[in-house]
C-alpha positions as MATLAB code, in Angstrom:
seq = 'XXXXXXXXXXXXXXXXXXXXXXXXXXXXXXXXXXXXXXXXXXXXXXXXXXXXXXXXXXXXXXXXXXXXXXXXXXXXXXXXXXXXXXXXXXXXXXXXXXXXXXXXXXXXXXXXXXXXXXXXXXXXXXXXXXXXXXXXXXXXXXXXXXXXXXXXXXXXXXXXXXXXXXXXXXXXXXXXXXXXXXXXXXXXXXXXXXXXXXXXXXXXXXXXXXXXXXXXXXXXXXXXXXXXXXXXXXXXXXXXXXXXXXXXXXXXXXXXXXXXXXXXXXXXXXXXXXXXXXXXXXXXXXXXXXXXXXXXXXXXXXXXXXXXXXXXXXXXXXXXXXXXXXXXXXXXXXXXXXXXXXXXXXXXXXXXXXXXXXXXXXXXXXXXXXXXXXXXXXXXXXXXXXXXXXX';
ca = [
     -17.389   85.051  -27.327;
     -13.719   86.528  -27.110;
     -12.408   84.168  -29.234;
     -11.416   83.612  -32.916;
     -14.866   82.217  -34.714;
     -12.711   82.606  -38.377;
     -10.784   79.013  -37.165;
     -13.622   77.296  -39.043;
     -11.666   78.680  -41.825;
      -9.025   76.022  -41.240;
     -11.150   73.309  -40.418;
     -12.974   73.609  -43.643;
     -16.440   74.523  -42.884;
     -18.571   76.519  -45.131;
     -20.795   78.389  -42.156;
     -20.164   82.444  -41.797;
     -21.559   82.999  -38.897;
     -22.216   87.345  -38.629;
     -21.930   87.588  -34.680;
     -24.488   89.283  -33.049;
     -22.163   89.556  -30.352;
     -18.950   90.971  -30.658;
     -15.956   89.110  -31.717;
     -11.990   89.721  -32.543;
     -10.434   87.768  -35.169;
      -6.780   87.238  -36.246;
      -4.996   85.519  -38.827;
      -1.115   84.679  -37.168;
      -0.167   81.102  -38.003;
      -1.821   80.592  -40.896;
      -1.018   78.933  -44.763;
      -1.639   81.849  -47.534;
      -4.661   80.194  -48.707;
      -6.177   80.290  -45.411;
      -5.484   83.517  -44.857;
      -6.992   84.528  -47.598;
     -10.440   82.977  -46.477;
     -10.105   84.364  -43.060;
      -9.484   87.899  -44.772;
     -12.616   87.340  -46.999;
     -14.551   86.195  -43.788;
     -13.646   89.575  -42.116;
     -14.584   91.647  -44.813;
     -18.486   89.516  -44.890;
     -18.459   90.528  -41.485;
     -17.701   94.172  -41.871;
     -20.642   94.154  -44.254;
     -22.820   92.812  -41.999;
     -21.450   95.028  -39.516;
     -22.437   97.871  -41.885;
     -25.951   96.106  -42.477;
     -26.702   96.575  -38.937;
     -25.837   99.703  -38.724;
     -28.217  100.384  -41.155;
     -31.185   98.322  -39.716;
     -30.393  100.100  -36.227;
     -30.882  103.490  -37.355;
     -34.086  102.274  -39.097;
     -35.386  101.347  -35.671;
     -34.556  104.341  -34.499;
     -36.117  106.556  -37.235;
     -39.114  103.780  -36.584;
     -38.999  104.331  -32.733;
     -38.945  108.535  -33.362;
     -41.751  108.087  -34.836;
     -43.708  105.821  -31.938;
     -42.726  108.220  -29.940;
     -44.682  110.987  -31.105;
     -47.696  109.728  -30.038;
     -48.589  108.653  -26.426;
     -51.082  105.702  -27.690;
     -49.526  104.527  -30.312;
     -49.862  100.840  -30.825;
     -46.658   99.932  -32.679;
     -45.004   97.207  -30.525;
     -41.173   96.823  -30.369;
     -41.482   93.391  -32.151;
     -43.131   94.767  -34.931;
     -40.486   97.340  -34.845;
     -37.351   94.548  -35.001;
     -39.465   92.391  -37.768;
     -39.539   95.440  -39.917;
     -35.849   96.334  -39.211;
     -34.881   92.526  -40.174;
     -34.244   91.682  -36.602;
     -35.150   88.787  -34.654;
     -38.541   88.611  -33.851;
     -40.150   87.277  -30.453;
     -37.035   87.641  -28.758;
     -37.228   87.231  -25.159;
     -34.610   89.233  -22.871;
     -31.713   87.855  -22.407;
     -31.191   86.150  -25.300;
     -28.527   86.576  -28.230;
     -29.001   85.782  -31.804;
     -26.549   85.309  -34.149;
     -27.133   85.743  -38.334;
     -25.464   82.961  -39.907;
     -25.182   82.332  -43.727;
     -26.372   78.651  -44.689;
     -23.709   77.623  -47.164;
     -25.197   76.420  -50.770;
     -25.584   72.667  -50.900;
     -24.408   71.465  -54.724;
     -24.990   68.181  -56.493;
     -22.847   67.632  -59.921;
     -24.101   65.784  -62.660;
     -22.669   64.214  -65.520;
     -24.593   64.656  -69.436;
     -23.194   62.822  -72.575;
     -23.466   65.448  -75.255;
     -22.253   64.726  -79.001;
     -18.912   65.216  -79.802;
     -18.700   64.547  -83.097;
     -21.793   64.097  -85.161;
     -22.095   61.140  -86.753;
     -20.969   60.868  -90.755;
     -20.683   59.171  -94.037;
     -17.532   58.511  -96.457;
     -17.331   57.209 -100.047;
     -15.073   54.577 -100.869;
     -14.436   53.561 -104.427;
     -14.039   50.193 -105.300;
     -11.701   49.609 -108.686;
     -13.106   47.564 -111.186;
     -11.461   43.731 -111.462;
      -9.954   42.079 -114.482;
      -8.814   38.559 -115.168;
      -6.389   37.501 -117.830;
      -7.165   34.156 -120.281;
      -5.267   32.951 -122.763;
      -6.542   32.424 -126.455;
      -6.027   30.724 -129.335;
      -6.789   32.453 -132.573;
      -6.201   31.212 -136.439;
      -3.652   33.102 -137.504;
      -4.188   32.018 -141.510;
      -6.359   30.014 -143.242;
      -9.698   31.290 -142.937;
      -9.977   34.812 -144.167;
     -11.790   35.432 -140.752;
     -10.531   39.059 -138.771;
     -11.478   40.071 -135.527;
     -12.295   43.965 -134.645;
     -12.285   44.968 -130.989;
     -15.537   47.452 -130.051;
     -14.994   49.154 -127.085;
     -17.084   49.934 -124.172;
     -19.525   52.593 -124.456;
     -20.558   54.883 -120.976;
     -23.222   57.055 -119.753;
     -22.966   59.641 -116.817;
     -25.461   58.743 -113.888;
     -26.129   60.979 -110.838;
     -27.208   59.851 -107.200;
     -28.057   61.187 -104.256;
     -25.569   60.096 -101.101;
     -25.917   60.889  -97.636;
     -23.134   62.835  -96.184;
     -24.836   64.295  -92.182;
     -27.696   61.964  -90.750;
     -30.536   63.769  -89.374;
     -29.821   65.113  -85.158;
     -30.765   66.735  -82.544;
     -28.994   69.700  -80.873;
     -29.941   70.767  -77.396;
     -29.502   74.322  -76.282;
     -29.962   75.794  -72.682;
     -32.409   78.524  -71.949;
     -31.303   80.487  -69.025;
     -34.181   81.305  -66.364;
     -36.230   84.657  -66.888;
     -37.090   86.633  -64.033;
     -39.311   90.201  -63.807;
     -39.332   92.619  -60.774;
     -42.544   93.499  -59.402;
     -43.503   95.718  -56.021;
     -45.238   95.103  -52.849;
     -46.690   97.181  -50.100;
     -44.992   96.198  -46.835;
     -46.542   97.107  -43.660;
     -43.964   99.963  -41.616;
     -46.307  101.073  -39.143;
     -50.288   99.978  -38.372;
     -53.292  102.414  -38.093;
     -54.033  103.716  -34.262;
     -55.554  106.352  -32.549;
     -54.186  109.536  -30.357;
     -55.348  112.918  -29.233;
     -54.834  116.163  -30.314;
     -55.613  119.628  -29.913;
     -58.948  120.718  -31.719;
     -59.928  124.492  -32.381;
     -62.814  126.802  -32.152;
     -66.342  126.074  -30.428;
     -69.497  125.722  -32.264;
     -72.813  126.752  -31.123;
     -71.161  129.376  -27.764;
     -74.957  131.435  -28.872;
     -73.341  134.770  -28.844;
     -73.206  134.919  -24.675;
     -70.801  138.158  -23.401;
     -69.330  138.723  -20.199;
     -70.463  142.528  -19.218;
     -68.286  144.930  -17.701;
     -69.348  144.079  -13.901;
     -68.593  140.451  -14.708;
     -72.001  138.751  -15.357;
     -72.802  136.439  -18.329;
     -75.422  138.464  -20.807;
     -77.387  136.878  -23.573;
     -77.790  137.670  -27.601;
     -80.887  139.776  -26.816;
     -78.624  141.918  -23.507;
     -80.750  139.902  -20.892;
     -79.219  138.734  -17.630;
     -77.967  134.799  -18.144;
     -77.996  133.256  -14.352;
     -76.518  129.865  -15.326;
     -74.087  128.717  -18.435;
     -71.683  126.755  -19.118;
     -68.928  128.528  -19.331;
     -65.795  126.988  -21.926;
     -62.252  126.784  -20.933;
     -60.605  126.877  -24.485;
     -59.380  123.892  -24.050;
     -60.103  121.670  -27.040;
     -58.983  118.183  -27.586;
     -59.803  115.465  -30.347;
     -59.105  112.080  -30.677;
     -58.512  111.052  -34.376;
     -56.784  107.675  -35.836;
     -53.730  108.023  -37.694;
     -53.872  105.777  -40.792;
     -51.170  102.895  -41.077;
     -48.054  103.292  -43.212;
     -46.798  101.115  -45.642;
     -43.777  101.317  -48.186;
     -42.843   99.497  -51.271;
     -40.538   97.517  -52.141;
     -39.284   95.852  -55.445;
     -38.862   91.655  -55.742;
     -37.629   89.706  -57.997;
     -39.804   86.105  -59.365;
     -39.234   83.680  -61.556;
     -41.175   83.806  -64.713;
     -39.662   81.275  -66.664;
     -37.262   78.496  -65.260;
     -34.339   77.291  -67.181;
     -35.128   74.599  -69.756;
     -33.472   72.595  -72.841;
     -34.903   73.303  -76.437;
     -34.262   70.817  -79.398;
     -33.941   71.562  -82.569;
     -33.436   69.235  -84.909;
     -31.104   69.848  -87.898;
     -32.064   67.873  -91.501;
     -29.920   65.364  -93.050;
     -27.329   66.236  -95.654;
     -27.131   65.021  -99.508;
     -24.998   65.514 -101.873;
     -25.174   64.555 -105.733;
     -22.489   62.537 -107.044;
     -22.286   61.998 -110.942;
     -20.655   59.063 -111.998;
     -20.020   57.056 -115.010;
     -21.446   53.341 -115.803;
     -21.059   51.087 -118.885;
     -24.258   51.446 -121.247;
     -22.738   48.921 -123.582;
     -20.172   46.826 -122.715;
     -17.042   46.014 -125.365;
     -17.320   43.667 -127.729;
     -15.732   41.636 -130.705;
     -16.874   41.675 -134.492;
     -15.285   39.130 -136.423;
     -14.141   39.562 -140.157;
     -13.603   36.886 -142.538;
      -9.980   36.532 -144.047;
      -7.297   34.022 -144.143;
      -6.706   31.273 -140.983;
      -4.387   31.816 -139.200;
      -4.052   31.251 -135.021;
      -2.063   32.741 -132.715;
      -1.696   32.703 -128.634;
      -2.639   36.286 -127.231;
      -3.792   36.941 -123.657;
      -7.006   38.428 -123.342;
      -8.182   40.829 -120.259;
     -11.895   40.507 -119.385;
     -13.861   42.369 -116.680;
     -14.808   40.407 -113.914;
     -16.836   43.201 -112.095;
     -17.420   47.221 -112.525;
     -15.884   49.250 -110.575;
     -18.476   50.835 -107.838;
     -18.511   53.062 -104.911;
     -19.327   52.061 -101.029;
     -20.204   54.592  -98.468;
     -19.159   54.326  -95.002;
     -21.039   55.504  -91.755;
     -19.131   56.578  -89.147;
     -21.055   56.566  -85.960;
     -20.971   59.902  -83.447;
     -19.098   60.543  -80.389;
     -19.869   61.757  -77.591;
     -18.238   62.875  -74.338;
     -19.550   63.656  -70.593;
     -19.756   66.975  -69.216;
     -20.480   67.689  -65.619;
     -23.108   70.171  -64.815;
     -23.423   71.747  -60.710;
     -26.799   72.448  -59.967;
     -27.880   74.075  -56.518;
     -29.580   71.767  -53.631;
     -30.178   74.444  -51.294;
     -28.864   76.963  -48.845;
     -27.861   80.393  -49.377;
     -29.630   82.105  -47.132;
     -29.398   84.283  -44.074;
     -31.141   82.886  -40.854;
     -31.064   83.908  -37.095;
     -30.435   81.445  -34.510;
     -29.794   81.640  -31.017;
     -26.626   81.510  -29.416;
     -24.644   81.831  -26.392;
     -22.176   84.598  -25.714;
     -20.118   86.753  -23.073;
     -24.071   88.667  -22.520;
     -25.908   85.630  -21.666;
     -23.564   83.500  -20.207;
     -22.065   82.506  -16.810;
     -19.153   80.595  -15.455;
     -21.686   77.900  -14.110;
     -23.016   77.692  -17.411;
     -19.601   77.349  -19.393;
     -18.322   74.588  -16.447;
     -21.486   72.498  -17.451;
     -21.085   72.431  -21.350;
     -16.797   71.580  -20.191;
     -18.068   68.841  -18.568;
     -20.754   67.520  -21.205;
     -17.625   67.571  -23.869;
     -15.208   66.089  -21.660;
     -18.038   62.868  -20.693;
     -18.119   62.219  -24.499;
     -14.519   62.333  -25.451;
     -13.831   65.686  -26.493;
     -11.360   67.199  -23.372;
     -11.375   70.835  -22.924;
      -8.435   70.579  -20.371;
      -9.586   71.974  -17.388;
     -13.300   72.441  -15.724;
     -13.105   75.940  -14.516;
     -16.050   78.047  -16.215;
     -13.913   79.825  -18.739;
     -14.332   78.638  -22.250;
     -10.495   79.390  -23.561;
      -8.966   77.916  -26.946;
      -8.827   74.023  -25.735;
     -12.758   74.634  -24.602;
     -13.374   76.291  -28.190;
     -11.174   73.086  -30.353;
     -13.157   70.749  -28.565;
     -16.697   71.887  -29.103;
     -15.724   72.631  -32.734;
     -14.810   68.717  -32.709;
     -18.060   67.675  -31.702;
     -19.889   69.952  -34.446;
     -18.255   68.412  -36.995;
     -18.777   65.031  -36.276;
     -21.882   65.460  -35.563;
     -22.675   68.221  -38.633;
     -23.447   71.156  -36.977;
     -22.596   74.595  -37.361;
     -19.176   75.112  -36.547;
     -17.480   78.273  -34.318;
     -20.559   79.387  -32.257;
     -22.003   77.809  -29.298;
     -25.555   77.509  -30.459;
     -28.925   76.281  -29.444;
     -28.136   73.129  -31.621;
     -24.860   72.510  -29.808;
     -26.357   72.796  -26.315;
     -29.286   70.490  -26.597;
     -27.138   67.786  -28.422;
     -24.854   67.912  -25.348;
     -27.918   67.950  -22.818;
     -26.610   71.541  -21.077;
     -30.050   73.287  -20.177;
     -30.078   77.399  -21.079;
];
């Protein structure tokens, strides 16, 4: 086609399609970022370009090589499967190397945020006040206050709950080599050298054939020189390196022990009290504090967070694949007219009829293979059969 294929670009497909038939492209009339895509879309082609290239003069060292020998068996599809081209490929058609765009699904993982943990609150001890009466005189009766006595105590609180941590282990892969057929075994002639068993027979000097022992030889076969052998040339292989997986990607869990720590504390052994001594009465008001309850310590959990994380993980695609196509080679005005008119009966108007497929021919068919979710910018296989056009 003569016509920009990089407009899928702007129409936001993902398809780069490496023409096997030439094409132009330009980018006038376009935003920045668009641009930018058509520029990196010219560049994959100039690789592929450059690919070809390569392949081609592989054939050619392939077909040098055929050539050498008038019986070789080498055929020239096994010739464009070793060379990465098409195979099976009838004349007349075109193929075109497209790159299958990598189909992504995202998915969403709650991983802790913050791990889940414990704090110490310490409750104050309580007190209530009471009023007293106490004989002041009169009975020689004295009260002495005892305080309370305390021992240190040490427990074991929980500060980190036992969890589990999950780590990613990328995939592992290991090269290996493989023999990979270039050229099979077959079988040609060539020239052989000296007879065996000729008996010592000598031509004399008046032209007669004479044997070992000088006798008179009236009939021999008499050799030409001419020598040739047919032999079979063994087939050729080459190697190659490939990468396989040996491992895929996996989670581990470890899991990471709970925390303690020791907290030392004070308690009452023996709690205050009052020893009386006997002396005069004699009463008096005073208020009195008593302890209602000890003062003691809670702990708190504090449960874990966590948060979602999105994770893109590869459906498929990502490969290069041939498929048949139309172009200026293998097509005709009578062709081009009938694929017009198959767009035009179901809605998508390419202007006029007339065998040429110009810019309103090219929006329209890039129309229909997006609605219908084919590969956009070449006039494919695909394309023709879904509009019924027979090629």
């Amino acid at each position: 086609m003569i016509y920009k294929r990089v407009l899928m670009a702007a129409a936001g497909t993902s398809a780069l399609l490496l023409a096997a038939c030439g094409t132009t492209q330009t980018t006038s009339g376009y935003s920045d970022s668009e641009s930018a895509r058509i520029a990196q879309l010219q560049a994959d082609l100039n690789s592929a370009n450059s690919q070809n290239a390569s392949l081609s003069s592989q054939v050619s060292s392939l077909q040098s090589q055929v050539s050498s020998s008038s019986s070789s068996s080498v055929s020239g599809d096994s010739i464009a499967i070793a060379a990465g081209y098409p195979p099976n490929a009838l004349p007349g058609q075109c193929f075109s190397r497209i790159l299958i765009p990598e189909l992504t699904e995202t998915i969403a993982e709650q991983v802790i945020d913050l791990p889940a943990s414990t704090e110490l609150r310490i409750i104050a001890a309580e007190y209530a006040f009471e009023q007293e009466q106490i004989l002041i005189k009169e009975a020689t009766t004295r009260y002495h206050v005892i305080p309370a006595s305390y021992e240190t105590i040490t427990e074991q609180v929980l500060v980190q709950p036992e969890m589990t941590i999950s780590k990613v282990i990328a995939a592992v892969y290991e090269e290996y080599e493989e023999q990979v057929l270039v050229r099979p075994a077959f079988t040609t002639w060539k020239p052989g050298a000296g007879l065996i068993g000729d008996g010592g027979y000598r031509r004399g000097n008046d032209g007669r054939m004479y044997g070992p022992d000088g006798s008179l030889v009236q009939t021999i076969i008499q050799p030409t020189g001419e020598i040739l052998c047919k032999v079979e040339v063994p087939p050729k292989y080459k190697t190659v390196t490939r990468k396989r997986l040996v491992s895929a990607e996996h989670t581990e869990d470890t899991i990471v022990q709970a925390k303690y720590e020791t907290v030392t504390k004070q308690v009452i052994a023996i709690p205050p009290r009052v020893e009386e001594e006997v002396v005069a009465a004699e009463y008096t008001t005073i208020r009195v504090r008593r302890l209602v309850s000890p003062a003691r310590t809670e702990s708190i959990t504090i449960p874990a967070t966590y948060k979602t994380i999105e994770k893109i993980r590869i459906v498929s695609g990502g490969n290069l694949e041939w498929r048949e196509v139309i172009c200026d080679t293998n097509s005709t005005p009578e062709l081009i007219s009938q694929v017009q008119s198959a767009l035009t009966s179901r809605g998508y108007s390419t202007g006029r009829v007339d065998g040429v497929f110009g810019m309103s021919t090219l929006h329209a068919m890039e129309k229909f293979q997006r609605d219908n979710g084919y590969i956009v910018g070449q006039l494919t296989m695909q394309t023709m059969d879904a509009l019924g056009v027979a090629h």
